[in-house]
C-alpha positions as CSV (number, residue, x, y, z in Angstrom):
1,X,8.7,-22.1,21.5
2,X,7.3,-24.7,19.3
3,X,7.1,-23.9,15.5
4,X,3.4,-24.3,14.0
5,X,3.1,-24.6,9.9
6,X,0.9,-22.2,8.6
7,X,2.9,-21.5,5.5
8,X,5.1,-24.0,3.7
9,X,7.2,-23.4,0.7
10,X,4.5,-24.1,-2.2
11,X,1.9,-21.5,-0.7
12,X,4.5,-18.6,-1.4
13,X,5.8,-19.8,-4.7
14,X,1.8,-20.4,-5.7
15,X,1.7,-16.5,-4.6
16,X,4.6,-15.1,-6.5
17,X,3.0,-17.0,-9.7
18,X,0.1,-15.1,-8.8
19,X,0.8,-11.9,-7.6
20,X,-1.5,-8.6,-8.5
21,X,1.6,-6.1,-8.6
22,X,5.5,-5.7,-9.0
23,X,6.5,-2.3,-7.8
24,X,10.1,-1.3,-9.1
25,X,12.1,1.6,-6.7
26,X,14.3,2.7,-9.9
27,X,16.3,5.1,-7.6
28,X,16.1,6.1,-4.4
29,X,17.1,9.8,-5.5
30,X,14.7,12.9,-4.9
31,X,14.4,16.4,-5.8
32,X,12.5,16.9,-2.9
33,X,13.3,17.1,1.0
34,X,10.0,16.4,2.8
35,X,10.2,17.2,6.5
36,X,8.2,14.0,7.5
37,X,9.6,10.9,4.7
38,X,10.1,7.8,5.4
39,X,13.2,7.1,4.3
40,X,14.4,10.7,6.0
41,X,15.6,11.9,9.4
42,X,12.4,10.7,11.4
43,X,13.6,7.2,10.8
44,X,15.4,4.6,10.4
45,X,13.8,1.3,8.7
46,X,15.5,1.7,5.6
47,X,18.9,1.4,3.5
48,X,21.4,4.7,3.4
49,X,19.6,6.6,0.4
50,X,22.9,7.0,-2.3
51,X,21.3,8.4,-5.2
52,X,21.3,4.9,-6.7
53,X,19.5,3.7,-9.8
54,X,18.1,0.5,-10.0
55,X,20.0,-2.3,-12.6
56,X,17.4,-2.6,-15.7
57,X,19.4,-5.9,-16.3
58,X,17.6,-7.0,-12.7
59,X,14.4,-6.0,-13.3
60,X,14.6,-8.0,-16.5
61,X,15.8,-10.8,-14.9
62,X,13.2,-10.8,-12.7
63,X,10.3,-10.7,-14.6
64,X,11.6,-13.5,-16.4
65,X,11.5,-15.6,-13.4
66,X,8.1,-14.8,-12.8
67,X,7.6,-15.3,-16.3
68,X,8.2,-19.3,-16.3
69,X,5.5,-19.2,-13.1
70,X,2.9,-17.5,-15.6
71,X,3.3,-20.5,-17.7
72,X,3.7,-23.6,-14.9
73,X,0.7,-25.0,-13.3
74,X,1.3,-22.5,-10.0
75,X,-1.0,-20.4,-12.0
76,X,-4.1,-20.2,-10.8
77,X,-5.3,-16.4,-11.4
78,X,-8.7,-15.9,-13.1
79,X,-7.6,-12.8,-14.2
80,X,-4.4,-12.0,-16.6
81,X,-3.6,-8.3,-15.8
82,X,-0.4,-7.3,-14.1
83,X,0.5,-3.9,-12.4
84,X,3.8,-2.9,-13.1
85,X,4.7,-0.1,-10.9
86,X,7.4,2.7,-10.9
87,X,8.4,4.2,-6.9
88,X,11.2,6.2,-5.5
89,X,12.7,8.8,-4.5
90,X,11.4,10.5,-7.1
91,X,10.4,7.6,-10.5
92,X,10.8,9.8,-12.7
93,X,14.7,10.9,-12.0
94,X,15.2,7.8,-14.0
95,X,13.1,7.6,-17.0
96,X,15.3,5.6,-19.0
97,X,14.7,2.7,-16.7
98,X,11.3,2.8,-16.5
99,X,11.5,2.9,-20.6
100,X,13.4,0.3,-21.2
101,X,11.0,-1.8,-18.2
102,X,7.7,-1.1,-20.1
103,X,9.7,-2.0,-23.3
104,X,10.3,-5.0,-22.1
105,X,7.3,-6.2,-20.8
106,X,5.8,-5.1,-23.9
107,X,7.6,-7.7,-25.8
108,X,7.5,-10.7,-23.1
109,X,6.1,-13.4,-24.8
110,X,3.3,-14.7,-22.4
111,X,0.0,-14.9,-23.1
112,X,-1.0,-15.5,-19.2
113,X,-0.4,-11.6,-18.2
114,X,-1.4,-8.3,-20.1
115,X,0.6,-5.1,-18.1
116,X,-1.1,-2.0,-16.6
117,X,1.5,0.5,-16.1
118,X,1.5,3.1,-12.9
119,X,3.7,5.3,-11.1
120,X,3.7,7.1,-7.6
121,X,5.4,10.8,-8.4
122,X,5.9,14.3,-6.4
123,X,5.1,15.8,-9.9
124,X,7.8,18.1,-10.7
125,X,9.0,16.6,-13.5
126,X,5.3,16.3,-14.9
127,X,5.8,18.7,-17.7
128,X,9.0,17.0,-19.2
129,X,7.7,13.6,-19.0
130,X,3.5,14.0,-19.5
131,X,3.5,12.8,-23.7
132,X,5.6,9.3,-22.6
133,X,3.0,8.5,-19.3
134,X,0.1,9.4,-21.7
135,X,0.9,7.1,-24.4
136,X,1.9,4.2,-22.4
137,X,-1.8,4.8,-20.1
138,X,0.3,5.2,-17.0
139,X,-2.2,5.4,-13.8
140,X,-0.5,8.3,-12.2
141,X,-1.0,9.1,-8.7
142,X,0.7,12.4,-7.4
143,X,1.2,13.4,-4.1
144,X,-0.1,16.8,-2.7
145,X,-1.3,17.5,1.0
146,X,-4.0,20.3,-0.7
147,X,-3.4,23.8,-0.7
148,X,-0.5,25.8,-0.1
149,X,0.2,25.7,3.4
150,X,-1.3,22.2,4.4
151,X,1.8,20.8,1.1
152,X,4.4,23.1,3.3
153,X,5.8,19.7,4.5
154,X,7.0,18.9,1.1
155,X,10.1,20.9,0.1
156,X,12.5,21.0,-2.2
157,X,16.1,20.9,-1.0
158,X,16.5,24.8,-0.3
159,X,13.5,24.3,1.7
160,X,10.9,26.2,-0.7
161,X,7.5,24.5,-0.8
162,X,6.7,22.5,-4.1
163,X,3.2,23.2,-4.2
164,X,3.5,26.2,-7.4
165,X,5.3,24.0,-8.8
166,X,3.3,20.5,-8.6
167,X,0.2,22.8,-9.4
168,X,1.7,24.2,-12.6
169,X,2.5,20.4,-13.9
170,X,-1.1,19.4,-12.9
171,X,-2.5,22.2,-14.8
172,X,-0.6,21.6,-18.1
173,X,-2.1,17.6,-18.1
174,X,-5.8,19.0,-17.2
175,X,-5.4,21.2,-20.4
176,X,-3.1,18.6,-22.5
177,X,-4.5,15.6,-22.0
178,X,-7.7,16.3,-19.9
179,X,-9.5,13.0,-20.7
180,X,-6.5,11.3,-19.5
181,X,-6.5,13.5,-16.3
182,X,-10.2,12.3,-15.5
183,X,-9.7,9.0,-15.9
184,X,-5.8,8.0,-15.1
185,X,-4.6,10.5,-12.8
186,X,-5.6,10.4,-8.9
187,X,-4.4,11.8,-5.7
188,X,-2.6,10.6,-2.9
189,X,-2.3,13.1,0.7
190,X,-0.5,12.7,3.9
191,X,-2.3,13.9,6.5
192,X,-0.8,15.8,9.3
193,X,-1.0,19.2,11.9
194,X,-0.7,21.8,8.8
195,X,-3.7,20.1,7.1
196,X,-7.4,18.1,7.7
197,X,-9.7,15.5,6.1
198,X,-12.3,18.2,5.9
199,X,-9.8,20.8,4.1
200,X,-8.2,18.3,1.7
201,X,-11.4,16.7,0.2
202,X,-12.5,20.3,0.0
203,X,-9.6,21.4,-2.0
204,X,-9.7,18.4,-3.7
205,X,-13.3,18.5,-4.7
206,X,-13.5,22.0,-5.7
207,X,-10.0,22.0,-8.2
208,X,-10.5,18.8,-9.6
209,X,-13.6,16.8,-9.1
210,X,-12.0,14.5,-7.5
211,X,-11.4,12.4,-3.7
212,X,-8.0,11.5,-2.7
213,X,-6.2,8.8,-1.0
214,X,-5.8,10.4,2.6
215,X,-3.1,8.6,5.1
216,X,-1.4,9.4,8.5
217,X,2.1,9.8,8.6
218,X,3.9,6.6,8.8
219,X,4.3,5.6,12.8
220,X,6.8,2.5,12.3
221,X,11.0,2.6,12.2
222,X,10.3,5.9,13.9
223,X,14.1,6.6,15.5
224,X,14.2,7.2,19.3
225,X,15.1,10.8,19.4
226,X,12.9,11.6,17.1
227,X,9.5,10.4,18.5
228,X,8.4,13.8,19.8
229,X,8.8,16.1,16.8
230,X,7.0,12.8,15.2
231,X,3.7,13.5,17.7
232,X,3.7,17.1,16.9
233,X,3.6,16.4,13.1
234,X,0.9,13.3,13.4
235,X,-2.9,13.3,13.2
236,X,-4.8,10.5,12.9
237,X,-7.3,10.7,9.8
238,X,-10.6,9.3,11.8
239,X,-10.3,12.1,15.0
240,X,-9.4,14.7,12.2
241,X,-12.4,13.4,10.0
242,X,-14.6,13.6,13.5
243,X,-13.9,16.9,13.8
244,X,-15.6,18.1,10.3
245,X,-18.1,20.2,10.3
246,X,-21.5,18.2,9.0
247,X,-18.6,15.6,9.2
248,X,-21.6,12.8,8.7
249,X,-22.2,14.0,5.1
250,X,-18.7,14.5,4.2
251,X,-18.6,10.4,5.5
252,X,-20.8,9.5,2.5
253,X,-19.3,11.8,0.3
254,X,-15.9,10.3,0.7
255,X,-17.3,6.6,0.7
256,X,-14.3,4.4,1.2
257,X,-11.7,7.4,1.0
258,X,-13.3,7.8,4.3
259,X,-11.5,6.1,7.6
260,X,-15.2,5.2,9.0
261,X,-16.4,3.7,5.9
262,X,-13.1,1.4,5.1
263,X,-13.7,0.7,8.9
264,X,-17.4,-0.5,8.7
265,X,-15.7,-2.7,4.9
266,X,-13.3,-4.0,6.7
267,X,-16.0,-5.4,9.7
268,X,-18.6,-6.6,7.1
269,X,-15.9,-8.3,5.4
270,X,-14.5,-10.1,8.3
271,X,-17.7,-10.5,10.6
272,X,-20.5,-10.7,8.4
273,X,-22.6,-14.1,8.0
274,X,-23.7,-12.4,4.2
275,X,-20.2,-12.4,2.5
276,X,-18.7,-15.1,0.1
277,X,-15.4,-15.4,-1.2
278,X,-17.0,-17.0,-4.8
279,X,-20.0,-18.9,-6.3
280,X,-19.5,-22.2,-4.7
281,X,-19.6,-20.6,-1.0
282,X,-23.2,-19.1,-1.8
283,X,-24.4,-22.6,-3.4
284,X,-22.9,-25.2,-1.3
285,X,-22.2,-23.5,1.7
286,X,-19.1,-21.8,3.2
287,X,-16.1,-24.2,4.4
288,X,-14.1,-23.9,7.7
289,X,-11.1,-23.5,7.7
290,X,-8.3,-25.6,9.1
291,X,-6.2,-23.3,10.8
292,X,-6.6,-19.8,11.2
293,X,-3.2,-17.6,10.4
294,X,-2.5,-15.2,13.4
295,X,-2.3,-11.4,12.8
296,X,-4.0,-9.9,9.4
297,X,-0.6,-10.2,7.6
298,X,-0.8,-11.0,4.0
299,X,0.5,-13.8,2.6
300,X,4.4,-13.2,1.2
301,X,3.8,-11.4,-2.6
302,X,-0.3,-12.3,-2.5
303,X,-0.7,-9.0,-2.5
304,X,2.8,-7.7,-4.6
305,X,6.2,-7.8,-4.8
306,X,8.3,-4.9,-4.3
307,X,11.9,-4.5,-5.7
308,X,14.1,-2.1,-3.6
309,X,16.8,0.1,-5.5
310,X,19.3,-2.0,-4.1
311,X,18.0,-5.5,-5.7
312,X,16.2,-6.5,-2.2
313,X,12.8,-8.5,-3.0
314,X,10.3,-7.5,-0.3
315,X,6.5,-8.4,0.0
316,X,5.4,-4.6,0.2
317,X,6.7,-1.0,0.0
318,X,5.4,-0.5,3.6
319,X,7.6,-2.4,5.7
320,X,11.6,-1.9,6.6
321,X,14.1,-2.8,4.1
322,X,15.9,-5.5,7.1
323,X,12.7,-7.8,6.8
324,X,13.7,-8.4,2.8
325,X,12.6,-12.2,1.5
326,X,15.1,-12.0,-1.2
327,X,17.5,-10.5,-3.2
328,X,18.2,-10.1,-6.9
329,X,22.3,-11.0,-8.1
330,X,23.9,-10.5,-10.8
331,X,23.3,-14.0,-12.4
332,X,20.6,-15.2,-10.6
333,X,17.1,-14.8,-8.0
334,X,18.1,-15.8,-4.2
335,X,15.0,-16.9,-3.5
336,X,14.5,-19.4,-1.1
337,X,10.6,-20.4,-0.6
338,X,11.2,-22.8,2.2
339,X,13.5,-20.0,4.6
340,X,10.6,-17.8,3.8
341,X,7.9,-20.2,4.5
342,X,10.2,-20.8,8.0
343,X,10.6,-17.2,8.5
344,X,6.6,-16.6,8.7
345,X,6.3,-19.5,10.5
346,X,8.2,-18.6,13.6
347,X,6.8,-15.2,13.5
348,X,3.3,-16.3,13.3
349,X,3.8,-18.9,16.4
350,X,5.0,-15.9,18.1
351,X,1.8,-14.2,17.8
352,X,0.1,-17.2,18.1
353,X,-1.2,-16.9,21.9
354,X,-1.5,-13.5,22.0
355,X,-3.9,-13.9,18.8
356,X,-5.7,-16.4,20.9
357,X,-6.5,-14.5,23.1
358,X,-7.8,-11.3,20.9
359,X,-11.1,-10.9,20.3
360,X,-10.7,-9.2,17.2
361,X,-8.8,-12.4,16.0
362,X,-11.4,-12.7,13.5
363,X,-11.0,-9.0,11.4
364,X,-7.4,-8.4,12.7
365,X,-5.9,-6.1,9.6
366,X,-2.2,-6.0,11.4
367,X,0.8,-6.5,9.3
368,X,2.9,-8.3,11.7
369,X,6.2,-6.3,10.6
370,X,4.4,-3.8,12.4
371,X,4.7,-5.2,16.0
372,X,6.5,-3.6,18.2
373,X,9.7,-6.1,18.9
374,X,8.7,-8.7,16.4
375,X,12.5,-10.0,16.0
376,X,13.4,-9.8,20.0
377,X,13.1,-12.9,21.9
378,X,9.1,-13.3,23.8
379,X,5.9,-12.3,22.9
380,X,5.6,-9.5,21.1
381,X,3.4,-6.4,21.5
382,X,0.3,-5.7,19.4
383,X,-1.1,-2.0,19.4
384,X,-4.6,-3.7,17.7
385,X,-5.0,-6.4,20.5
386,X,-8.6,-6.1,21.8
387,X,-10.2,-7.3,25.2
388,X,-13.8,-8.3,25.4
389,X,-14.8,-4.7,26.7
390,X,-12.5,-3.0,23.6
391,X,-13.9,-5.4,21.1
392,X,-17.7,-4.5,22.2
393,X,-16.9,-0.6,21.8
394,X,-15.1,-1.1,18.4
395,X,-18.4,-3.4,17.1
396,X,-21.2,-0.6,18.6
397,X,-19.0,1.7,16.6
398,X,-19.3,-0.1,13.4
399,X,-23.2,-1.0,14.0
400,X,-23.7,2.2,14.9
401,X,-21.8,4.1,11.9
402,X,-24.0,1.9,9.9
403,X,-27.5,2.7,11.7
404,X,-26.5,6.2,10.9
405,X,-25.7,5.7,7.5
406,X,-28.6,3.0,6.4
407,X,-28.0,3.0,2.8
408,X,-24.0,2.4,3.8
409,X,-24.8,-1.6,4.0
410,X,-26.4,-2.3,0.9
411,X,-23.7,0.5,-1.0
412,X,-20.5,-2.3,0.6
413,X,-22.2,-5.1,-0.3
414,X,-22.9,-4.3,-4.0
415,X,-20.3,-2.0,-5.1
416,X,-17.1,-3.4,-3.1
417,X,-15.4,-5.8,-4.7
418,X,-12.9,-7.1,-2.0
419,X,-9.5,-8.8,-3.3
């Protein structure tokens, strides 16, 4: 197979200088035991969990590394804010970490990045730790499925369902802190067979005025013997949106929490003659580009960077732990730009026929980690690939969504700011 360059060495340093995001996993312990986790008996993608806590010597030392990017001509951002995020297990099992992190970054002495702080929690430690998330402005999202029995999934290790629990914590930062709850803390629900789009953004709605972030259960790493009980858990969020009653005006009301919205985005984005990237496209014209990168992967950290328990460097929380780019020693940042350059390279000419031949080549959104047999020798297999026929049914769809929701066009081309 013949190697193409699509990436060399520079473009992912230039990306690492410019990422959005650095997500920290400060342990990979958890007071909880849900049925359907990722990193639990359904797969197997991921490093033995240990009850590890992540070295705050590392997440030092890596900052500073990106540091001396913030200040070398690789930076090219037009904007100078930073997420710095906190994931588990459960984040906050290990406050002092995440203390001594924000600390730190508090005191870094750049003037290219300002620091937005947020964490992904189960919210049982809410009460205890509520006063130090407030008055660093955390953006807290929580995770709960909705009401009682569609959160029976997530359990804490004698099996008892969190959801009195979670609830209780919620309640005392509505009534603490309750502009802080309207404006910094949001949702995020795993859809699944004991819940429904139309019963979670109805739960949601009613108790707190507010939409989550709604997601099928993860389908990668998903271990052999396990791929059965894995079906009977999983529903997929457009079929269970479908099946709403008066399901078109829950659509609007959802906007792009909706799966048919972010569908008909994503098309517009990628297909439509009306979109430019900046102010030069829409004066001067739009340029073609030189060579079109298979798949819809992102480019290594143009997105984030995400910092496994275990020191591993990673481009994204989403994909398995054996893919990591990197790793963080004790004295120093293995990093090597070039291997990783080389390492999407031969994965991307491995796709590189197959993407050819897709007629969907154009809006493809799929990670290539998520290809079935990506690191086995041949051609591996796409679940997004589209013939001409499925290509012509998935655009109808999108043109019709859009003749049934008119003021759906002119709502994504104002309001949706794509980065």
């Amino acid at each position: 197979m013949k190697i193409k360059e699509y990436v060399n060495a520079e473009m992912v340093r230039s990306s690492l200088a410019n990422t959005p995001q650095i997500t920290f996993e400060v342990t990979d312990a958890c007071n909880l035991a849900c049925v359907y986790c990722s990193y639990g008996e359904l797969y197997f993608d991921y490093d033995k969990r240990d009850n590890k806590v992540l070295d705050v010597e590392k997440a030092r030392r890596f900052l500073n590394y990106v540091a001396e990017l913030w200040d070398s001509p690789l930076n090219k951002s037009t904007h100078n804010n930073l997420y710095l995020s906190f994931y588990g297990g459960e984040p906050l099992l290990n406050v002092p970490f995440i203390d001594e992190v924000v600390s730190f970054a508090n005191n870094i002495k750049s003037k290219q990045r300002q620091f937005t702080y947020s964490m992904t929690t189960n919210g049982l430690l809410l009460d205890k730790y509520v006063d130090f998330l407030v008055i660093n402005d955390f953006s807290l999202l929580i995770s709960l499925d909705g009401n009682e029995f569609s959160h029976s999934y997530r359990v804490n290790k004698d099996g008892q369902n969190s959801f009195k629990h979670v609830i209780d914590n919620i309640e005392i930062i509505r009534h603490k802190y309750p502009d802080y709850f309207t404006k910094r803390v949001n949702f995020n629900t795993v859809l699944h067979n004991r819940n429904s789009v139309r019963d979670v953004y109805d739960f949601f709605k009613k108790n707190y005025n507010k939409i989550p972030s709604i997601g099928a259960l993860n389908d990668m790493g998903i271990r052999e013997e396990m791929k059965d009980e894995f079906m009977r858990m999983y529903r997929n969020t457009t079929d269970s949106l479908m099946q709403s009653e008066n399901y078109s005006e829950l659509e609007t009301e959802m906007f792009l929490s909706s799966p048919t919205y972010h569908s008909a985005t994503v098309y517009l984005l990628q297909h439509s003659e009306f979109k430019y990237e900046n102010y030069n496209e829409l004066l001067y014209g739009k340029v073609p580009q030189k060579k079109v990168i298979p798949t819809g992967t992102c480019l290594p950290f143009s997105k984030k960077v995400f910092i496994t328990v275990n020191g591993k460097i990673l481009p994204c929380e989403r994909i398995g732990q054996q893919f990591a780019l990197g790793c963080i020693e004790e004295k120093n940042i293995d990093l090597n730009f070039e291997a990783i350059a080389q390492k999407y390279n031969h994965f991307y000419s491995k796709t590189d026929t197959l993407c050819s031949e897709c007629f969907n080549s154009k809006g493809c959104v799929q990670c290539l980690y998520n290809l079935d047999d990506l690191e086995e020798e041949g051609e591996p297999e796409c679940k997004g690939f589209m013939t001409q026929e499925k290509f012509d049914l998935f655009r109808n769809s999108q043109l019709n969504f859009l003749a049934r929701h008119p003021e759906a066009y002119s709502k994504i081309m104002n309001d949706v700011i794509y980065r």
